[in-house]
Biopython code that builds the backbone (N, CA, C, O; Angstrom):
import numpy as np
from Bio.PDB.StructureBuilder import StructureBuilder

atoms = [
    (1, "UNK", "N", (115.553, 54.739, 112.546)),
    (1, "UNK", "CA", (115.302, 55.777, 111.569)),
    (1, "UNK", "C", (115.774, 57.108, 112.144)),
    (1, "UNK", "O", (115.334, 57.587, 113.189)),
    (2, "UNK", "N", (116.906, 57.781, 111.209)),
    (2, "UNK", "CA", (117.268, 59.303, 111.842)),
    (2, "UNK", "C", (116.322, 60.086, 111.366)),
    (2, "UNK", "O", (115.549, 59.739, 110.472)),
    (3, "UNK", "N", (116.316, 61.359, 112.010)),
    (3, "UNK", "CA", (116.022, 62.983, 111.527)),
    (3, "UNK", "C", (116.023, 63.252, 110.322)),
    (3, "UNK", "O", (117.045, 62.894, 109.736)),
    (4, "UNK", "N", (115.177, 63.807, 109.657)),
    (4, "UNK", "CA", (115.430, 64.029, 108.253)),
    (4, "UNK", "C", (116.004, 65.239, 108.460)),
    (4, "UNK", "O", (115.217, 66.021, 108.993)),
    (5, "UNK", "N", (117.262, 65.767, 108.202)),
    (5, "UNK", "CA", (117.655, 67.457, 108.484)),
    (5, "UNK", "C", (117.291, 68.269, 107.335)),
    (5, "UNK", "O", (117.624, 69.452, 107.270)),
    (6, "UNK", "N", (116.374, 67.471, 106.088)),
    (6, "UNK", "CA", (115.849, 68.788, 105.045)),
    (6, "UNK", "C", (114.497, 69.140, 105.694)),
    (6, "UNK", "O", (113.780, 70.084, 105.363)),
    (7, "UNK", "N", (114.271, 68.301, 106.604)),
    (7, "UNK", "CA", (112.469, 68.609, 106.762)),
    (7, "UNK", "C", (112.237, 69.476, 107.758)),
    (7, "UNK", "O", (112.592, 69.114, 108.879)),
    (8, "UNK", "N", (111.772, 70.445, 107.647)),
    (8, "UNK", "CA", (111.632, 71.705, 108.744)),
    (8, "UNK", "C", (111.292, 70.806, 109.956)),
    (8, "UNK", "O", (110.868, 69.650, 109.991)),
    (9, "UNK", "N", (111.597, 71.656, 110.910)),
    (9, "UNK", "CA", (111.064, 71.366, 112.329)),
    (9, "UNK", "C", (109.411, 72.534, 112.102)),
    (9, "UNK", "O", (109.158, 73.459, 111.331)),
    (10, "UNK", "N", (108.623, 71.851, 113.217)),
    (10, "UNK", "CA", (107.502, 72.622, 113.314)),
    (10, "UNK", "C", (108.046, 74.130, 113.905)),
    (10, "UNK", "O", (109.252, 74.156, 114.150)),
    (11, "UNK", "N", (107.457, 75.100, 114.101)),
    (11, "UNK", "CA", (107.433, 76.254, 114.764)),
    (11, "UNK", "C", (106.547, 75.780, 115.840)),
    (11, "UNK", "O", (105.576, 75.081, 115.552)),
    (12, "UNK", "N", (106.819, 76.125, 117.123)),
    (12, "UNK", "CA", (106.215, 76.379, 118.310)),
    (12, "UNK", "C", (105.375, 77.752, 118.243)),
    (12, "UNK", "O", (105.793, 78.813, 117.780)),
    (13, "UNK", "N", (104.338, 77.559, 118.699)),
    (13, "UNK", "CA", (103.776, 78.721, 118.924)),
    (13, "UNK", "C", (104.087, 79.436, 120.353)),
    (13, "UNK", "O", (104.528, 78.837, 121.334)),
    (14, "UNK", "N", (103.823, 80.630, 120.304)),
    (14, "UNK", "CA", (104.064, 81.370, 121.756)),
    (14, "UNK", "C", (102.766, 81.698, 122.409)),
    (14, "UNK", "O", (101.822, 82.219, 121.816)),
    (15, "UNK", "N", (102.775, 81.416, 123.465)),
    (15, "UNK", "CA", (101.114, 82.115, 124.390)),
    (15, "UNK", "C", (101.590, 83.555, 124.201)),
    (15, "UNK", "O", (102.474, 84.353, 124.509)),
    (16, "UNK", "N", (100.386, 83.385, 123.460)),
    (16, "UNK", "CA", (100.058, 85.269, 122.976)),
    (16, "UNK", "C", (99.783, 85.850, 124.631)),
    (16, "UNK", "O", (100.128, 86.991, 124.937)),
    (17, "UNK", "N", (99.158, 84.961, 125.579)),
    (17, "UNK", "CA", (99.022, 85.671, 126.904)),
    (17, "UNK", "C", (99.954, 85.392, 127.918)),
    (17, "UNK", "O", (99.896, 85.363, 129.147)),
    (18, "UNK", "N", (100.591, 85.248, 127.305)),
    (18, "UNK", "CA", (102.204, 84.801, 128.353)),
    (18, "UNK", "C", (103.206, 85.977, 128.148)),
    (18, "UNK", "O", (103.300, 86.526, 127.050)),
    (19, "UNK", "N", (104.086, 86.422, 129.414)),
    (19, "UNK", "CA", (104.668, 87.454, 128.812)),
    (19, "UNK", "C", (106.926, 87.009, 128.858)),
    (19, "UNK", "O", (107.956, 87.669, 128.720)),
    (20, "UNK", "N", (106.557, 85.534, 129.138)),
    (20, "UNK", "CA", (107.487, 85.121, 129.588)),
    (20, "UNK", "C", (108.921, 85.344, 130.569)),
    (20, "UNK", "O", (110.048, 84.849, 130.613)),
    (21, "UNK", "N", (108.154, 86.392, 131.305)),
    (21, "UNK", "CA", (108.586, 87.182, 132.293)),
    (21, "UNK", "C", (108.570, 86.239, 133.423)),
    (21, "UNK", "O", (107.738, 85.332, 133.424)),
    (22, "UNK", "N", (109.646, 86.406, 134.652)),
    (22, "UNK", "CA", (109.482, 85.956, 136.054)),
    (22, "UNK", "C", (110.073, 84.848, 136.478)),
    (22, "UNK", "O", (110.914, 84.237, 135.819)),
    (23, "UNK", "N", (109.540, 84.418, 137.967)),
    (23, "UNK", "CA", (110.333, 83.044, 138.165)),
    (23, "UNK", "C", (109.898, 81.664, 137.535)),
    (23, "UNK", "O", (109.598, 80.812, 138.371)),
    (24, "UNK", "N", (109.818, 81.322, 136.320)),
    (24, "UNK", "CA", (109.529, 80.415, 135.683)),
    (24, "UNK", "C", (110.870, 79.879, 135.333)),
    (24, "UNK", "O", (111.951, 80.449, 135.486)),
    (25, "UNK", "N", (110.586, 78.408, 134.721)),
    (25, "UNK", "CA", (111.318, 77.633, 134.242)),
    (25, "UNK", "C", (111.313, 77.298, 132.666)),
    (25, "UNK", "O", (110.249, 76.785, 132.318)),
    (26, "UNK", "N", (111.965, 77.417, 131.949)),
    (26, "UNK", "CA", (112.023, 76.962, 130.560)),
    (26, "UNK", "C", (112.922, 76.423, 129.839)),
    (26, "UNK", "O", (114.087, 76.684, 130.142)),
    (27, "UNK", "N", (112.680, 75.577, 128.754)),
    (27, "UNK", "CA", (113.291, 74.850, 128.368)),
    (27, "UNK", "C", (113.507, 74.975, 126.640)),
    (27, "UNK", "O", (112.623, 74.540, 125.901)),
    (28, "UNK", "N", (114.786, 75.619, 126.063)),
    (28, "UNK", "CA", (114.728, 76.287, 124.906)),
    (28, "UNK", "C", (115.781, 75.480, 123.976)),
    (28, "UNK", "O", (116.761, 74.947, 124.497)),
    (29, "UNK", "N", (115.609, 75.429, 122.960)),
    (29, "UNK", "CA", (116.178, 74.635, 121.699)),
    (29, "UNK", "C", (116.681, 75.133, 120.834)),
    (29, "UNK", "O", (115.919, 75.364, 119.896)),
    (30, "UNK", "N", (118.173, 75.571, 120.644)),
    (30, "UNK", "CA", (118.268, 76.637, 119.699)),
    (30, "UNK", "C", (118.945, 75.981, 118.373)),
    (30, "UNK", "O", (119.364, 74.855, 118.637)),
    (31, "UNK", "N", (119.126, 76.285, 117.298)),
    (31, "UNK", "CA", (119.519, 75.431, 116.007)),
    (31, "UNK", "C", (120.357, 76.411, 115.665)),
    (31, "UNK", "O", (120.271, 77.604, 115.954)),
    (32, "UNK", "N", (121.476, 75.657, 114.805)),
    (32, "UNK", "CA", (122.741, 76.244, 114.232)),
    (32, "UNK", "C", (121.528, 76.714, 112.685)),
    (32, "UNK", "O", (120.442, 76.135, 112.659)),
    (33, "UNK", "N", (121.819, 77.604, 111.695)),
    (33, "UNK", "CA", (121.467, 77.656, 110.327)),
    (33, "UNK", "C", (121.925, 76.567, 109.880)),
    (33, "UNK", "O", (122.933, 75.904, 110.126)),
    (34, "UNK", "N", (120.886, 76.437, 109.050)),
    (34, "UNK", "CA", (120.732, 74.642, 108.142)),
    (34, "UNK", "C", (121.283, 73.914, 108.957)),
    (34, "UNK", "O", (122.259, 73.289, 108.542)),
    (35, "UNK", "N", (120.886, 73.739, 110.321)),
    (35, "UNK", "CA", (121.465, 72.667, 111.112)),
    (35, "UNK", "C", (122.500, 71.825, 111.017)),
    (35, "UNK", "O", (122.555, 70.595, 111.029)),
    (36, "UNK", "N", (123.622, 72.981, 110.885)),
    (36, "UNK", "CA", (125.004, 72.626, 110.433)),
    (36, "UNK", "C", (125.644, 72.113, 111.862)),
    (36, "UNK", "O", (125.323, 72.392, 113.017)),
    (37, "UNK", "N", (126.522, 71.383, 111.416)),
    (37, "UNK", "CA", (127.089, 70.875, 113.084)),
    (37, "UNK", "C", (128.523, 71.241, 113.713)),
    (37, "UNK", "O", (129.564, 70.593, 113.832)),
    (38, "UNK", "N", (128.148, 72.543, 114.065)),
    (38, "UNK", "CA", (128.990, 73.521, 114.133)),
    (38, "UNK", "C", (129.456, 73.086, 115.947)),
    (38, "UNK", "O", (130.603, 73.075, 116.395)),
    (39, "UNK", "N", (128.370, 72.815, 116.591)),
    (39, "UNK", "CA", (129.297, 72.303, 117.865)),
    (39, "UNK", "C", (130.105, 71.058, 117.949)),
    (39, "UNK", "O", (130.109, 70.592, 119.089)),
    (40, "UNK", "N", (130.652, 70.519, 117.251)),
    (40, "UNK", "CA", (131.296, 69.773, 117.197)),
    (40, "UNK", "C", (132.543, 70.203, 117.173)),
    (40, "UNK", "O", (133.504, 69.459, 116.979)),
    (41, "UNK", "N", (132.638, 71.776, 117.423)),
    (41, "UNK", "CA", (133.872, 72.456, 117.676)),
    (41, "UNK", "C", (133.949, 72.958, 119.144)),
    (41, "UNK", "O", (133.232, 73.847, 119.604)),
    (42, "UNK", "N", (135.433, 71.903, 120.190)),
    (42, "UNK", "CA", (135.225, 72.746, 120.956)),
    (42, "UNK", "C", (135.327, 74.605, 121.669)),
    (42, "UNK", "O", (134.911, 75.084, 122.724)),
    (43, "UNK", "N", (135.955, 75.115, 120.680)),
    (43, "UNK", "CA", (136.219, 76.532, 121.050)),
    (43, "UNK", "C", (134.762, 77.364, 120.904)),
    (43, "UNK", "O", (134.188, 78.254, 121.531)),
    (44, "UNK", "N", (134.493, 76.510, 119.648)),
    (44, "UNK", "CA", (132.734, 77.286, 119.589)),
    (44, "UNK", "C", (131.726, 76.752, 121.025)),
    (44, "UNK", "O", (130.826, 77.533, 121.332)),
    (45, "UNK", "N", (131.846, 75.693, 121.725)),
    (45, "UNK", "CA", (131.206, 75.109, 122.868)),
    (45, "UNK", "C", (131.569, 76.017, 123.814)),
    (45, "UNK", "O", (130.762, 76.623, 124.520)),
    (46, "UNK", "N", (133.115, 76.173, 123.868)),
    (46, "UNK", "CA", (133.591, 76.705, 125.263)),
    (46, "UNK", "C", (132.969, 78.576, 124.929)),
    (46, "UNK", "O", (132.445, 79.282, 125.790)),
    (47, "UNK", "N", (133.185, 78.912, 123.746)),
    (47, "UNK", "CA", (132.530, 80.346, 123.866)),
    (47, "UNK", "C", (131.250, 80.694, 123.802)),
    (47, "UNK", "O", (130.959, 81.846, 124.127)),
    (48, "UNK", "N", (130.213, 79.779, 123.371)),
    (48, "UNK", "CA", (128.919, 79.964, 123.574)),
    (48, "UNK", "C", (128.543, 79.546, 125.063)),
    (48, "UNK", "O", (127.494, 79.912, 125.592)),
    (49, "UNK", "N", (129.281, 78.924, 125.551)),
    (49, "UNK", "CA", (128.977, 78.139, 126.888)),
    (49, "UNK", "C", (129.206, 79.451, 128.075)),
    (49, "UNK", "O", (128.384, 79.808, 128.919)),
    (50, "UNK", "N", (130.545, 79.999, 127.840)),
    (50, "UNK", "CA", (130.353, 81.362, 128.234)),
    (50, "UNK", "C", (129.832, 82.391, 128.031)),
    (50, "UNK", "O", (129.814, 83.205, 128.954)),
    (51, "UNK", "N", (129.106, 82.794, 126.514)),
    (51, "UNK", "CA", (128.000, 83.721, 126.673)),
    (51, "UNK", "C", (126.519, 83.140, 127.534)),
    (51, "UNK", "O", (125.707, 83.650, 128.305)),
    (52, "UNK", "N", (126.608, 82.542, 127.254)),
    (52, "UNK", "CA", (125.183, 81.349, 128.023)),
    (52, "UNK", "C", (125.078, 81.820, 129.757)),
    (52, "UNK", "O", (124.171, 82.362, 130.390)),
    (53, "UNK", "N", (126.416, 81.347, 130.146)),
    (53, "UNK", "CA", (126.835, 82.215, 131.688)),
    (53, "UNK", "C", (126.906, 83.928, 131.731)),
    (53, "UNK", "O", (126.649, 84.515, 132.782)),
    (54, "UNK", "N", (127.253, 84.619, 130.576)),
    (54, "UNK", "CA", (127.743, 85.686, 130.950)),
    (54, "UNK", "C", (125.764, 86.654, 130.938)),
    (54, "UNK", "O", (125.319, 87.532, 131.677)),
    (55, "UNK", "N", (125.235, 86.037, 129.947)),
    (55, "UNK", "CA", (123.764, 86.544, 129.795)),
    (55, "UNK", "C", (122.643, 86.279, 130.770)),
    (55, "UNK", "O", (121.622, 86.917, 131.028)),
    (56, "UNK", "N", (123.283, 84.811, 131.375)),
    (56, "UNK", "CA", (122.547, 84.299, 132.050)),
    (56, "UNK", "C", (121.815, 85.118, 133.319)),
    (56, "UNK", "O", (120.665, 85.285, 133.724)),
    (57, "UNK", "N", (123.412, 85.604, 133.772)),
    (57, "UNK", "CA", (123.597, 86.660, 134.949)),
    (57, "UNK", "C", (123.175, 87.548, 134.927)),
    (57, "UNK", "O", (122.349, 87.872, 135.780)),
    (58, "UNK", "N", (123.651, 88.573, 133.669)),
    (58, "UNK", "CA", (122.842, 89.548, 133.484)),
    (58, "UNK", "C", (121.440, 89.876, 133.091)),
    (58, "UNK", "O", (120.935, 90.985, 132.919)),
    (59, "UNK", "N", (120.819, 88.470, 132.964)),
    (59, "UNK", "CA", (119.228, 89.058, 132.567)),
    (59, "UNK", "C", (118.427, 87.963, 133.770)),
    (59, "UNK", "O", (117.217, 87.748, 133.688)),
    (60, "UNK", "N", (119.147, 87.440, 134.678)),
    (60, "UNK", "CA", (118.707, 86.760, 135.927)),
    (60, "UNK", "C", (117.967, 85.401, 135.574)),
    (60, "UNK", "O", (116.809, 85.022, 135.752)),
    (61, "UNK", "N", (118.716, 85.009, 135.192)),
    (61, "UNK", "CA", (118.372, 83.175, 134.906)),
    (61, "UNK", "C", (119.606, 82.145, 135.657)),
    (61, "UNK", "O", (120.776, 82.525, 135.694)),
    (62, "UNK", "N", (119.227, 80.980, 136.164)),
    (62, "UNK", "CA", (119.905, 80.013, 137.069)),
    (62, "UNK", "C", (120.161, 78.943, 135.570)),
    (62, "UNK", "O", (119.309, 78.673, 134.723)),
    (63, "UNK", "N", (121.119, 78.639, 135.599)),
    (63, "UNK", "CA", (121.211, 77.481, 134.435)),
    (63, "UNK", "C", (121.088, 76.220, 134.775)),
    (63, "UNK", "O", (122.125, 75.655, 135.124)),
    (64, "UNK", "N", (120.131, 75.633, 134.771)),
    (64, "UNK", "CA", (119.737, 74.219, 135.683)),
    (64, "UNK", "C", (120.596, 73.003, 135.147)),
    (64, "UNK", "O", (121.062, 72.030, 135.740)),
    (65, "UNK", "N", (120.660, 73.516, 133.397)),
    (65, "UNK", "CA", (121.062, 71.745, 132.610)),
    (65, "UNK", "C", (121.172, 72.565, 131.221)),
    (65, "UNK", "O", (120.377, 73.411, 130.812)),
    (66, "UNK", "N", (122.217, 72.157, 130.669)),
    (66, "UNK", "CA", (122.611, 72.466, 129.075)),
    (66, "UNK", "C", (123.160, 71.160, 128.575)),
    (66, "UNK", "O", (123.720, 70.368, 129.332)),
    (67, "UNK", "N", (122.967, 70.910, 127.088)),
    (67, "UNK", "CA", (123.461, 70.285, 126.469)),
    (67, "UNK", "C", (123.587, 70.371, 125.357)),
    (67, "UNK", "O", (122.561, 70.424, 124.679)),
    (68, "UNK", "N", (124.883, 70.422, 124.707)),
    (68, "UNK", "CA", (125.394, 70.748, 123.306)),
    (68, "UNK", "C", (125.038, 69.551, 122.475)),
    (68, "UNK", "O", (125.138, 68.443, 123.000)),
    (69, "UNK", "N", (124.663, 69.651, 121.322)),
    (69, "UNK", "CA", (124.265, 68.734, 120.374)),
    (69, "UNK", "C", (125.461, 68.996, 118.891)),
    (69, "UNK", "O", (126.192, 69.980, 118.784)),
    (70, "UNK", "N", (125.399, 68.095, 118.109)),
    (70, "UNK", "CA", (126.108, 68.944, 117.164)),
    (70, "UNK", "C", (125.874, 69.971, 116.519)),
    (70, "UNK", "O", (126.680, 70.883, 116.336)),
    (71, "UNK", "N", (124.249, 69.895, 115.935)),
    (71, "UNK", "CA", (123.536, 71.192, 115.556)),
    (71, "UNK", "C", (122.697, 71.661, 116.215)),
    (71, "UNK", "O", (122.114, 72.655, 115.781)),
    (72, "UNK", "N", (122.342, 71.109, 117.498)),
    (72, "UNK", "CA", (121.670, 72.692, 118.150)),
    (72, "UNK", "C", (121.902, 72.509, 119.911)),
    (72, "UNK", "O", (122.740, 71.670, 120.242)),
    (73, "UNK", "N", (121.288, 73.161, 120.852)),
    (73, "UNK", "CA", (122.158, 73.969, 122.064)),
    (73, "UNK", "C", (120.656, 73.538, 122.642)),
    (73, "UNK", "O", (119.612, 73.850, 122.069)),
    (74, "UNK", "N", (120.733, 72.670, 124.031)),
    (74, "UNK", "CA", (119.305, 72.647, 124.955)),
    (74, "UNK", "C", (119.749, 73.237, 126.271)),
    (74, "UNK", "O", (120.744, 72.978, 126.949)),
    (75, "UNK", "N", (118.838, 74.034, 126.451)),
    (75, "UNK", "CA", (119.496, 74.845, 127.807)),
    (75, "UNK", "C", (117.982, 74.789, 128.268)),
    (75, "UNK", "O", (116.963, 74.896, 127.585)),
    (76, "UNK", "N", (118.175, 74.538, 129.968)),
    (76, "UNK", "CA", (116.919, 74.432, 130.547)),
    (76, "UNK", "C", (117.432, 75.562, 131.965)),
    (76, "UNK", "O", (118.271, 75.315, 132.831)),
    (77, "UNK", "N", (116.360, 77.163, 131.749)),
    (77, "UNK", "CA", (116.998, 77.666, 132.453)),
    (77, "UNK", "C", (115.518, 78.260, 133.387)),
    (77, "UNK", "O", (114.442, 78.056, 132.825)),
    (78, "UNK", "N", (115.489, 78.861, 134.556)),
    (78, "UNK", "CA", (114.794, 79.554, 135.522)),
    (78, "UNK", "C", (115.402, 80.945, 136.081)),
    (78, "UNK", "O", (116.492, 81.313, 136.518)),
    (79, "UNK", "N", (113.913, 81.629, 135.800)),
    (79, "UNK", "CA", (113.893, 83.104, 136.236)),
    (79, "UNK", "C", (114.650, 83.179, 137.622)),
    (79, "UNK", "O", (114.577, 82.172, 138.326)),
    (80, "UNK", "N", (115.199, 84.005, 137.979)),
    (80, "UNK", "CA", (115.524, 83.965, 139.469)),
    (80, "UNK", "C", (114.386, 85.297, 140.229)),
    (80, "UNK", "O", (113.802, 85.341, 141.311)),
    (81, "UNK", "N", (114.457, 86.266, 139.043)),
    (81, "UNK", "CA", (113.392, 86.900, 139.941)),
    (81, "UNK", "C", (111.973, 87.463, 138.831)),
    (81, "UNK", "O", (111.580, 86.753, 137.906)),
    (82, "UNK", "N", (111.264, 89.043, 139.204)),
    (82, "UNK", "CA", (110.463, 89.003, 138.394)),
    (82, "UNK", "C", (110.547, 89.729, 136.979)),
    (82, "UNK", "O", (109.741, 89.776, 136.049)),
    (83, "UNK", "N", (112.105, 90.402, 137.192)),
    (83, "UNK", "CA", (112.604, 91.470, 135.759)),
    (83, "UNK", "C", (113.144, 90.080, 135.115)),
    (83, "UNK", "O", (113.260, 90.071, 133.889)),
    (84, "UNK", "N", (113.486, 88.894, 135.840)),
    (84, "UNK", "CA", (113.797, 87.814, 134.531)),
    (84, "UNK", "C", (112.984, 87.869, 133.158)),
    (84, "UNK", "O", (111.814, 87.489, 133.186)),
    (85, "UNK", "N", (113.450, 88.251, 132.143)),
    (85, "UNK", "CA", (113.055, 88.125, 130.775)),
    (85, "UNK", "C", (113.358, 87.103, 129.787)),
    (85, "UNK", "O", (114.397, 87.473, 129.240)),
    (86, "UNK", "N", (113.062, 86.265, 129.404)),
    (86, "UNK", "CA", (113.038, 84.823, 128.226)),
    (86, "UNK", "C", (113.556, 85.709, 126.844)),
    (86, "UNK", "O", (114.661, 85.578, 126.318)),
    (87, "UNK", "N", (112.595, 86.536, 126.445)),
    (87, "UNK", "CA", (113.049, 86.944, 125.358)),
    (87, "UNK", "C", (114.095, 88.141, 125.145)),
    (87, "UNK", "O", (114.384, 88.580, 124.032)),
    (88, "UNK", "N", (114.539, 88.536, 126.160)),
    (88, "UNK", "CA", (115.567, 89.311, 126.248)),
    (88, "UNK", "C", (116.966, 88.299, 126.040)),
    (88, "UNK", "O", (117.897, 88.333, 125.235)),
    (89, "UNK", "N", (116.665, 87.513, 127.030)),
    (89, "UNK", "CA", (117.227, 86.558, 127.016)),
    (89, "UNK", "C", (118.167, 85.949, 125.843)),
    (89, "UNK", "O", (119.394, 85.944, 125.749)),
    (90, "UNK", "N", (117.175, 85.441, 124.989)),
    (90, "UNK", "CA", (117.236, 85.028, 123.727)),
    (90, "UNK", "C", (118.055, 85.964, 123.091)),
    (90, "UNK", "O", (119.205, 85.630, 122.807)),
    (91, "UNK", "N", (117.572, 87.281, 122.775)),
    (91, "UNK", "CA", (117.500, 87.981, 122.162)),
    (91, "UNK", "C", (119.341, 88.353, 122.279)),
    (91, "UNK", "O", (120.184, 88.298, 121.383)),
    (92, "UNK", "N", (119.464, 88.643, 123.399)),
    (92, "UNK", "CA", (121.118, 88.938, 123.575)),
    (92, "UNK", "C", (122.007, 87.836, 123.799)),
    (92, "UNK", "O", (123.202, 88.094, 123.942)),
    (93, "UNK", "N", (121.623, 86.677, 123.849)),
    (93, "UNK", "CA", (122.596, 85.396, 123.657)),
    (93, "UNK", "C", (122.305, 85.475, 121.582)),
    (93, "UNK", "O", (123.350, 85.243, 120.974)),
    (94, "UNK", "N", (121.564, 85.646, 121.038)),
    (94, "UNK", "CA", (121.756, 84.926, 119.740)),
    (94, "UNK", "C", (122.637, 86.512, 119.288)),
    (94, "UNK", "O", (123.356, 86.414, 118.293)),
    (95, "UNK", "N", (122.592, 87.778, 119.919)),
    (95, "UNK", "CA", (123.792, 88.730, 119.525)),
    (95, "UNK", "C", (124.569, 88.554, 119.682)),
    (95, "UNK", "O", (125.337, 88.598, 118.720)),
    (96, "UNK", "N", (125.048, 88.235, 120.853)),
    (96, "UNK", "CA", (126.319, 88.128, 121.385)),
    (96, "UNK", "C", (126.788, 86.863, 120.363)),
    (96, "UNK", "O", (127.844, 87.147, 119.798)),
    (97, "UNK", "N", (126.383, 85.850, 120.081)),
    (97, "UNK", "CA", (126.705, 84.663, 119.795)),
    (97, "UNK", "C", (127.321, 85.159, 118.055)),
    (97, "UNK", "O", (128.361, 84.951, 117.430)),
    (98, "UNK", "N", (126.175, 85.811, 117.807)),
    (98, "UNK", "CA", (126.144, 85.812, 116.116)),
    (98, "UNK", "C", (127.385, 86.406, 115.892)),
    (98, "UNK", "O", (128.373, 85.984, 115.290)),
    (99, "UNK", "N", (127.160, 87.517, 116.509)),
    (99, "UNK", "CA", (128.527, 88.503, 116.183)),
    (99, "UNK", "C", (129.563, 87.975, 116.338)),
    (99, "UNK", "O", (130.258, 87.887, 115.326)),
    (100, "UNK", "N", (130.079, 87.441, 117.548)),
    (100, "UNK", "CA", (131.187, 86.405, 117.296)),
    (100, "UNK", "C", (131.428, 85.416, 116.429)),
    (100, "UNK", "O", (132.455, 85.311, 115.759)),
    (101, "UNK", "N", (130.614, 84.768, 116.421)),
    (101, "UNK", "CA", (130.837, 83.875, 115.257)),
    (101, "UNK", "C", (130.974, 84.555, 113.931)),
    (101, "UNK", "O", (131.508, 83.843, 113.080)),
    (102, "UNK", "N", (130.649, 85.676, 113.567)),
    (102, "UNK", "CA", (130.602, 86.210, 112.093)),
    (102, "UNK", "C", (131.580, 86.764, 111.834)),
    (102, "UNK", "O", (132.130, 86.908, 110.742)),
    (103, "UNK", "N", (131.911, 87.177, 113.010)),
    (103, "UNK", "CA", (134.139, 87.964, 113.175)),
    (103, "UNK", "C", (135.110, 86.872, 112.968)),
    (103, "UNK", "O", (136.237, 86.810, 112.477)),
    (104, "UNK", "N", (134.282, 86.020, 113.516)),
    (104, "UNK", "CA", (135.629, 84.633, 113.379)),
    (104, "UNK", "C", (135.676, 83.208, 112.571)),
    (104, "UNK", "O", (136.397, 82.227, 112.751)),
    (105, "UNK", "N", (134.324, 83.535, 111.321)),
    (105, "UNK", "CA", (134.212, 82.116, 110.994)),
    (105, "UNK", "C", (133.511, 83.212, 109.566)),
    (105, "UNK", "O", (133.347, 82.508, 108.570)),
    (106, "UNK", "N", (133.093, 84.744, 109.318)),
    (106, "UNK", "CA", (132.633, 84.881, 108.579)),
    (106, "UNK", "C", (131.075, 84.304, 107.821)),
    (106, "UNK", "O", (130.663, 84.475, 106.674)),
    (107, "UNK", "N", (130.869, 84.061, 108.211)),
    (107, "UNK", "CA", (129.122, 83.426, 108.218)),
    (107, "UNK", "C", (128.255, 83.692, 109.517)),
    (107, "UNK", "O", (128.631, 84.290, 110.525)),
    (108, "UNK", "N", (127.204, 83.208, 109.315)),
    (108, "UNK", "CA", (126.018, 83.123, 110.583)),
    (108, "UNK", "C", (126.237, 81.943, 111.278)),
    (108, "UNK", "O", (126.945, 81.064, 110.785)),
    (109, "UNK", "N", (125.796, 81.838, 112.195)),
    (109, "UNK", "CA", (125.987, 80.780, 112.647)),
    (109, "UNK", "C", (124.342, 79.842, 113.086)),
    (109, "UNK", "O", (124.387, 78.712, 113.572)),
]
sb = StructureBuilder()
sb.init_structure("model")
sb.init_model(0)
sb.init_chain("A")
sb.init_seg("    ")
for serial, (resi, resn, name, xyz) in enumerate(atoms, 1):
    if name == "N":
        sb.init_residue(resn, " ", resi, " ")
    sb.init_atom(name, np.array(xyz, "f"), 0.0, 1.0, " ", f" {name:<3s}", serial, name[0])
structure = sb.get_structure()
C-alpha cells in the first residue's frame, strides 16, 4: 500500500522550550508544494544540494546524510557550535531555494 499524496502529513509540533540552538543533531523533512516530484530533476538536485552546502557553512551545521526523494529532501544535520541555529537554518535554505526556483521554473517550489 503507497502514500496517499492527497492526505496531509501531520504537522510536528515544536518544543515551545527548545530553542533549537547549539551542538545538536537533527533530522529535517522538507516537501516540494503539493508534493510535486520536482527532484527528479537533476539540475534542481545539483542546485539545492549546493545551497544545502553553501548555508550549511554559513549558519554552522556538519551535513552528516542527505537524501533526495522525488518530492521531498531528508537532510540529517549537527550544530557545530553554539550560534548554530535550526531555524535560521531553514529559514535561508527555503530563500535561497525558493527564489531560485521561481527565476527559473516561475512557480514555488
Amino acid at each position: 500500500m503507497g502514500l496517499d499524496k492527497n492526505m496531509p502529513l501531520p504537522k510536528r509540533p515544536r518544543l515551545s522550550s527548545f530553542n533549537y540552538r547549539g551542538t545538536y543533531t537533527y533530522f529535517l523533512t522538507l516537501l516540494t508544494k503539493d508534493r510535486r516530484p520536482l527532484f527528479t530533476n537533476p539540475e534542481i538536485v545539483n542546485i539545492l544540494l549546493d545551497f544545502t552546502k553553501e548555508v550549511s557553512e554559513k549558519e554552522g551545521f556538519d551535513i552528516e546524510a542527505y537524501c533526495f526523494m522525488p518530492d521531498h529532501l531528508h537532510l540529517l544535520l549537527s550544530g557545530r557550535n553554539t550560534k548554530s541555529d535550526l531555524a535560521r537554518f531553514v529559514n535561508l535554505f527555503k530563500q535561497k531555494s525558493g527564489y531560485w526556483f521561481k527565476q527559473k521554473y516561475q512557480g514555488p517550489i
